[in-house]
C-alpha positions as CSV (number, residue, x, y, z in Angstrom):
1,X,0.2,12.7,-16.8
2,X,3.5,12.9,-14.8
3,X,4.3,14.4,-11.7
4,X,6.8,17.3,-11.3
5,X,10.7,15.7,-10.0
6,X,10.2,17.0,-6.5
7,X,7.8,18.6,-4.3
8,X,7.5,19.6,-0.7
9,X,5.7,16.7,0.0
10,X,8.6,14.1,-0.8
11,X,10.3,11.6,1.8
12,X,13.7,10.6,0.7
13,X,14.8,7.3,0.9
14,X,17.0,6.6,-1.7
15,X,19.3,3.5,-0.8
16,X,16.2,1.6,0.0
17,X,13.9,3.0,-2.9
18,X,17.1,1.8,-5.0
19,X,16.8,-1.4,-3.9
20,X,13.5,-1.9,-3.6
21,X,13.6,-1.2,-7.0
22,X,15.1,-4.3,-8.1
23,X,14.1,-6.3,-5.1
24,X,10.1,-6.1,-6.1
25,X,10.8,-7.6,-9.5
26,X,12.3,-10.7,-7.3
27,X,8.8,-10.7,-5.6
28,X,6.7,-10.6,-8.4
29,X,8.1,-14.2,-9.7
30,X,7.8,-15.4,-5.9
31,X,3.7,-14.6,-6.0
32,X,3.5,-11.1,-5.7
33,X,1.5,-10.3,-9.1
34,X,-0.6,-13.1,-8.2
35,X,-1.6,-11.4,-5.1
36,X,-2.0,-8.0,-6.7
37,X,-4.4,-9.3,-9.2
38,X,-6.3,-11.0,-5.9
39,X,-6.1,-7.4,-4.1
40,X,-7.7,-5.1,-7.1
41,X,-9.8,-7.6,-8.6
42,X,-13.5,-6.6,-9.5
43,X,-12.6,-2.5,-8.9
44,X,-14.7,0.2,-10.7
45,X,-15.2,3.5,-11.3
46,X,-12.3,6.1,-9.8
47,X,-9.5,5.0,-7.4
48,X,-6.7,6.1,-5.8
49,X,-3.8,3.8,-4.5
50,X,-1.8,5.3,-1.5
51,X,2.0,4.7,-1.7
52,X,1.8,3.4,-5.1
53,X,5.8,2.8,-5.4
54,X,7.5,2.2,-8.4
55,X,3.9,1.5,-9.8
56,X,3.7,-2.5,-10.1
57,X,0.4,-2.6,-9.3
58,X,-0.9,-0.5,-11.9
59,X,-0.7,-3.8,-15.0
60,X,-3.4,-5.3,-12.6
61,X,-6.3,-3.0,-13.0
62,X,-9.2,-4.3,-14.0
63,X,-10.5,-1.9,-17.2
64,X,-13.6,-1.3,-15.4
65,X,-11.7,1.6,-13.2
66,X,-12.0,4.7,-15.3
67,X,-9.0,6.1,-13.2
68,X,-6.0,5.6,-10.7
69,X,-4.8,8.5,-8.6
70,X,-1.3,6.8,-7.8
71,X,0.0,9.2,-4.6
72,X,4.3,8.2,-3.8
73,X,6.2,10.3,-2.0
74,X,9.4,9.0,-2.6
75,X,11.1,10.8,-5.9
76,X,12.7,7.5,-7.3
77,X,9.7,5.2,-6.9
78,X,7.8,7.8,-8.1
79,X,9.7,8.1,-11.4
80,X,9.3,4.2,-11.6
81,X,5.4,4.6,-11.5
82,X,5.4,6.9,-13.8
83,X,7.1,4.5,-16.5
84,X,4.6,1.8,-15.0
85,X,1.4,4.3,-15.6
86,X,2.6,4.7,-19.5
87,X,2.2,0.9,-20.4
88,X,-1.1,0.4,-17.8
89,X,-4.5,-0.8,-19.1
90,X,-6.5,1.8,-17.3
91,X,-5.6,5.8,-17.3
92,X,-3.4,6.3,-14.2
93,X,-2.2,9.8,-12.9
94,X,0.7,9.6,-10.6
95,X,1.1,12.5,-8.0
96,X,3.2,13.5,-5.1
97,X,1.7,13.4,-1.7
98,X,1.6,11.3,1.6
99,X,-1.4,9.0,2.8
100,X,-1.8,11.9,5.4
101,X,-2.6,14.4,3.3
102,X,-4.2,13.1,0.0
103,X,-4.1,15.4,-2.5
104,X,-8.2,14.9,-3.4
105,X,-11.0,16.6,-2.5
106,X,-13.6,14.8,-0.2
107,X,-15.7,11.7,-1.2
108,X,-14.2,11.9,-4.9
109,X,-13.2,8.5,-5.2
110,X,-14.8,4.6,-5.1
111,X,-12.1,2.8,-3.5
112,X,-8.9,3.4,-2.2
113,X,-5.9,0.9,-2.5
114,X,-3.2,0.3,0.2
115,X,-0.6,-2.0,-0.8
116,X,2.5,-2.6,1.4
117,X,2.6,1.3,2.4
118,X,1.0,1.2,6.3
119,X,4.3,-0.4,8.1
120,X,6.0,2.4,7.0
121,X,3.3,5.1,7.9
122,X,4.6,7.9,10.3
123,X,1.1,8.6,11.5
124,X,-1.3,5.6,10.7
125,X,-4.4,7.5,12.6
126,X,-3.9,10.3,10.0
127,X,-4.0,8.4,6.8
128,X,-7.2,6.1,8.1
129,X,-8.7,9.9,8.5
130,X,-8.0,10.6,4.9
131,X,-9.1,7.3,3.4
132,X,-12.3,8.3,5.1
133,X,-12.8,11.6,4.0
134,X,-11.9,10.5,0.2
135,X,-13.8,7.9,0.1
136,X,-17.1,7.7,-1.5
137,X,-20.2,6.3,0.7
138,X,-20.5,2.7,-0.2
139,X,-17.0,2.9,-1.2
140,X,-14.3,0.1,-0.8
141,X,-10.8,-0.5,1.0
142,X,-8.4,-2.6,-0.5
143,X,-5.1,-3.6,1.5
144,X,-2.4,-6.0,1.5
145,X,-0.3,-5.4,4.2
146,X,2.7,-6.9,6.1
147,X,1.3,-8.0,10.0
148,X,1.9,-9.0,13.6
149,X,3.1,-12.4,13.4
150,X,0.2,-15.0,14.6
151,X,3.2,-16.6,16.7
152,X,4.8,-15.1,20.2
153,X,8.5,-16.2,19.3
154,X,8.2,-14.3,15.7
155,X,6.7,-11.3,17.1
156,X,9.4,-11.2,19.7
157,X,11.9,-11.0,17.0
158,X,9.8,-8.5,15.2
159,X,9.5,-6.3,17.9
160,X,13.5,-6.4,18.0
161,X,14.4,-5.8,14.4
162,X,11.1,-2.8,14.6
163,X,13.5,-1.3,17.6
164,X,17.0,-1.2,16.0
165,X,17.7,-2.0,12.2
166,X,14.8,-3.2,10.4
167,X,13.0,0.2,9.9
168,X,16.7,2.3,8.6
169,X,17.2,-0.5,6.2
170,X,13.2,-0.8,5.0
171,X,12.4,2.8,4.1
172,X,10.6,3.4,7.7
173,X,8.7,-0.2,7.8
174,X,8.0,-1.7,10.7
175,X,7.0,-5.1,10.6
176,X,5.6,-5.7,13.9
177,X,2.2,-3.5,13.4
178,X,-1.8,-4.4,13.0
179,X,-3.3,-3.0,9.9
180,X,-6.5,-4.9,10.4
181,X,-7.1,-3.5,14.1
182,X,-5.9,0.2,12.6
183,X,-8.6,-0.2,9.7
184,X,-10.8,-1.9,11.7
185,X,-10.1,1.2,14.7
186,X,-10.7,4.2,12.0
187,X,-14.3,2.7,11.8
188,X,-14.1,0.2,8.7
189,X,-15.6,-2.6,9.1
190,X,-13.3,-6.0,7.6
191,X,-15.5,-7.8,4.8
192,X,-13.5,-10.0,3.3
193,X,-9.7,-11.1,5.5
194,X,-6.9,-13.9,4.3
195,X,-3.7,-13.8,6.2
196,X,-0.9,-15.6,4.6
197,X,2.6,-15.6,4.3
198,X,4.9,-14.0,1.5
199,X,7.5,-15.4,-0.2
200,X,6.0,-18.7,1.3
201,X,9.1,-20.4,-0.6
202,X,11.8,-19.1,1.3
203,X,12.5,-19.0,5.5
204,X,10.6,-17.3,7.4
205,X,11.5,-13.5,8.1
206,X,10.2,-10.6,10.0
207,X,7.9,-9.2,7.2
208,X,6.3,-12.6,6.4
209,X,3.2,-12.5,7.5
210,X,0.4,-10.5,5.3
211,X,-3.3,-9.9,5.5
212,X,-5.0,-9.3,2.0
213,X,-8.7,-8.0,2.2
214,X,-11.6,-5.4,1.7
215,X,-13.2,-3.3,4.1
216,X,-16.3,-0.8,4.0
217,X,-17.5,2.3,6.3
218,X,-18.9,0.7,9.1
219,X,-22.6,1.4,9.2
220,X,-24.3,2.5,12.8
């Protein structure tokens, strides 16, 4: 199933949805599709992925997910997906929509996927409100995220590049934020956590440092 060209629901970025395009395929040979693979193994049953791009993740399904609600806003990427969700191993749907209003009715799905999409959320709160109400109980979150650098000198320099360039160049991203603390704040509770660095084979930049992991409803 495709999604229509455009709906109300679209954010327009499309120098850096151009580029990012072409830059991903660069990351995937760096370690990216290793990391993907990392980030959706063992999922089941129905998920949806949340800022789903030009659709790269969607070759590392495991075939025990019966189905992927893909959700991108962006028109470009989205078209991208949809050419990704034609050769995938697992059914995938690909929708318009934004993290902060998922197009799904309440617990309807087993886990819910965020892969480099929270740096560039306008209202993180939001979303974590939506992953909640869509998720099943007992269901799982999946992330892989950009960070806060572990360092004081590289978050300096984050906080800099955040202020002035970085975000108008990156499609809204902004490297200096905590997506463990904002998962971890929505009332998930962190089971599984690596923090790493990506590309680890080039110098260091402002969107180096990543956190991969799972996290469930935290029970009272």
């Amino acid at each position: 199933m495709t999604a229509a060209n455009s709906s109300p629901s679209d954010l327009r970025h499309p120098l850096f949805s151009w580029i990012y395009a072409r830059m991903s395929r660069r990351m995937e040979a760096e370690g990216m599709s290793g990391l993907r693979s990392e980030l959706l193994a063992g999922l089941s049953g129905r998920v949806v992925e949340l800022g789903a791009g030009n659709g790269l993740n969607f070759a590392h399904y495991p075939r025990t997910v019966s189905e992927v609600v893909a959700v991108e806003p962006e028109p470009y990427l989205r078209t991208h997906a949809e050419g990704a969700a034609a050769t995938a191993p697992v059914p995938v749907t690909v929708t318009p929509g934004r993290a902060e209003q998922v197009p799904l009715a309440d617990d309807s799905v087993d886990a819910v996927v965020l892969c480099l999409v929270m740096c560039s959320l306008p209202d993180r709160a939001a979303a974590m409100a939506e992953v909640r109400r869509v998720l099943r109980p007992n269901g799982s979150l999946r992330f892989l995220e950009h960070t806060i650098a572990p360092t004081p000198g590289l978050r300096a320099v984050q906080k800099i590049v955040d202020a002035t360039f970085w975000p108008r160049i990156a499609g809204g991203c902004h490297t200096a934020t905590d997506p463990v603390g904002t998962i971890s704040t929505a009332g998930f509770e962190v089971t599984e956590l690596r923090r790493l660095r990506f590309p680890d084979i080039r110098f260091t930049q402002p969107s180096t440092p990543h956190v991969l992991g799972t996290a469930q409803l935290a029970t009272a």
